[in-house]
Kinemage of the C-alpha trace (Angstrom):
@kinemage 1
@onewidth
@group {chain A} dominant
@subgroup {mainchain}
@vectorlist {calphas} color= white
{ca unk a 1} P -80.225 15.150 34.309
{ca unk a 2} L -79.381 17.679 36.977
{ca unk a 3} L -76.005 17.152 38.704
{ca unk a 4} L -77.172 16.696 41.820
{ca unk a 5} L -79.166 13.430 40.777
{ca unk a 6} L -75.497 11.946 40.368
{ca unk a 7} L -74.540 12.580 43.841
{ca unk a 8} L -77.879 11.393 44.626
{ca unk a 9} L -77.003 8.129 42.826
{ca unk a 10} L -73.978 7.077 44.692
{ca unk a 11} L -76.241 8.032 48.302
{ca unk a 12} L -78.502 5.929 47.322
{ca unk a 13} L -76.010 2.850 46.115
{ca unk a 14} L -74.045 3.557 49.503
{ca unk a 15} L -77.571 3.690 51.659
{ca unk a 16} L -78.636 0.287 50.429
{ca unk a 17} L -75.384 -1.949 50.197
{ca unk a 18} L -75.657 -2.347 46.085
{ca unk a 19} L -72.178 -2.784 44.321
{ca unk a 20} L -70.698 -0.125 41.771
{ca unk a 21} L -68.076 -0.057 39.740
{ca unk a 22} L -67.161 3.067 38.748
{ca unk a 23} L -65.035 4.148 35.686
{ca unk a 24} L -62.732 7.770 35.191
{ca unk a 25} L -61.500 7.837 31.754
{ca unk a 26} L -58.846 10.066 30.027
{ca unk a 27} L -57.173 9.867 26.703
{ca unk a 28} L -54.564 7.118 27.859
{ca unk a 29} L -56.318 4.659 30.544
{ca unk a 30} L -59.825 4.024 31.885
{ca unk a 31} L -59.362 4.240 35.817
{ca unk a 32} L -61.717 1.753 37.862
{ca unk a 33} L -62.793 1.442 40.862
{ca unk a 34} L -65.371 -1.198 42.185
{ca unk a 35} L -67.409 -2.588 45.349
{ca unk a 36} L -69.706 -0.962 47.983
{ca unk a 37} L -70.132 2.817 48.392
{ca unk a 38} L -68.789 3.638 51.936
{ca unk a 39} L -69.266 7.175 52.293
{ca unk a 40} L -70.439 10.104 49.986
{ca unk a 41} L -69.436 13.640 51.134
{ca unk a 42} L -70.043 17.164 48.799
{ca unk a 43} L -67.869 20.419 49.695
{ca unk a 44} L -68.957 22.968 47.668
{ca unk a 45} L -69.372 21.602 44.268
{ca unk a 46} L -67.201 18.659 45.121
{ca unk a 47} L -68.447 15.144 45.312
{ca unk a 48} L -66.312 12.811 47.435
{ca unk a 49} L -67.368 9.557 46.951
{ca unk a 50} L -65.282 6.153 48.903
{ca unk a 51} L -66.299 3.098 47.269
{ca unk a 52} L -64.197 -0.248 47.519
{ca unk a 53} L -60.936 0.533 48.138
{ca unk a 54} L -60.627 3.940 46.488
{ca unk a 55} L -62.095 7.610 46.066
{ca unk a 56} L -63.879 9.005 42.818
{ca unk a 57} L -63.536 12.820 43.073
{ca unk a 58} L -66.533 14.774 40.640
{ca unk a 59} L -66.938 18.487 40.244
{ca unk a 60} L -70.522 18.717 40.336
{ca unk a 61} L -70.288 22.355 38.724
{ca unk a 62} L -68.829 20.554 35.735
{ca unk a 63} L -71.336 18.223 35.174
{ca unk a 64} L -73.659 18.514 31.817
{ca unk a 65} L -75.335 15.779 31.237
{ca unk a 66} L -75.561 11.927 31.460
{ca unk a 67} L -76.601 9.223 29.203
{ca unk a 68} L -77.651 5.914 29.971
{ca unk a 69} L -76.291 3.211 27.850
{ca unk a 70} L -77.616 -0.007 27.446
{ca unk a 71} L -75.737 -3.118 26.476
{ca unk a 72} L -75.761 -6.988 26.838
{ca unk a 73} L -74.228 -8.304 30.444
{ca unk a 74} L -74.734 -11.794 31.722
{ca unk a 75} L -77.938 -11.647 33.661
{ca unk a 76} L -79.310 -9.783 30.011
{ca unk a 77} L -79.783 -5.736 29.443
{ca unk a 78} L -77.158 -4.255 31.888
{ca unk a 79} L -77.279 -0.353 32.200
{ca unk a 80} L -74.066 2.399 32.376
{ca unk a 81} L -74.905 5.888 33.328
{ca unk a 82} L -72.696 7.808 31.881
{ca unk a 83} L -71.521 11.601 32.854
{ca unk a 84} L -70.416 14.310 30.716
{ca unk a 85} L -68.748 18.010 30.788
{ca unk a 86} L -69.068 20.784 28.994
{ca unk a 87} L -66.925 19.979 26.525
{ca unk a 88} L -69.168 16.331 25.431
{ca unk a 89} L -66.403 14.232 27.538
{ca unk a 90} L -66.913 11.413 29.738
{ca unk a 91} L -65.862 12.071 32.836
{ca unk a 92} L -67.308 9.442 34.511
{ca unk a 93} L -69.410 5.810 34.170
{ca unk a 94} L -71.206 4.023 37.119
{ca unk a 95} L -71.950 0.343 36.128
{ca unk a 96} L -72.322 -3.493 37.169
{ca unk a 97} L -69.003 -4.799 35.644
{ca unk a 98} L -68.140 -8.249 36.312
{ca unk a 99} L -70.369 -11.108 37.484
{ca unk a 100} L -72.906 -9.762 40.385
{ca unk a 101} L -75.555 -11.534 41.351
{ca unk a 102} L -78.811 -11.888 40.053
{ca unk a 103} L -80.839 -9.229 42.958
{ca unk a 104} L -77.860 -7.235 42.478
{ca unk a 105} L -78.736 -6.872 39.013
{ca unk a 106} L -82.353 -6.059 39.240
{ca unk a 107} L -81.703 -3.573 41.934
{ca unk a 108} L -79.308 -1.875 39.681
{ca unk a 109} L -81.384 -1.637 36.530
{ca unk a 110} L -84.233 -0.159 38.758
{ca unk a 111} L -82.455 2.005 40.238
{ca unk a 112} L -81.527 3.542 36.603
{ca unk a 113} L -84.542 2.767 35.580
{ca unk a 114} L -86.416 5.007 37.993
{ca unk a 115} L -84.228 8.057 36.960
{ca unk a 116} L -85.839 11.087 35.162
{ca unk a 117} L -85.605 11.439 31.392
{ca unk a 118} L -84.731 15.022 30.988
């Protein structure tokens, strides 16, 4: 998946309304950050995204790939995309965590669901 189809991702998220929570791990603590995207700004290679009540910070240069994992949530199959570097670490997860709402749900899933493959 091309790096720009993240920032792409949180655009669209912000341009319709739909909740995110997104994740930032590192060896000691997963950092997490949830509710509506509010504004999405790129400088450069940076990718300045305000969502809830905080700010996710991506190099988009560093971006290699991204995975989307599949596991069992409330309302069934819930999706996590998934972002790596170039060293095969996750550097950051977009998902439905919590309880949301049954639309909220569908409109996630085909949302990832309508991503390209390669």
């Amino acid at each position: 998946m091309d790096a720009t189809l993240v920032a792409a991702v949180f655009e669209h998220l912000g341009s319709v309304g739909l909740p995110v929570c997104v994740g930032v791990p590192s060896r000691a603590v997963l950092q997490l950050s949830a509710g509506r995207v509010h504004l999405v700004e790129r400088i450069r290679t940076l990718l300045v995204v305000s969502l809830g009540h905080g700010v996710v910070e991506l190099d988009l240069a560093a971006v290699r790939s991204c995975l989307l994992v599949t596991s069992w949530g409330p309302h069934g199959p819930t999706s996590t995309l998934e972002v790596y570097d170039a060293r095969s670490e996750c550097v950051v997860v977009l998902t439905q965590l919590g309880i949301v709402g049954p639309g909220a749900h569908r409109a996630w899933e085909q949302m990832l669901e309508s991503l390209p493959t390669a």
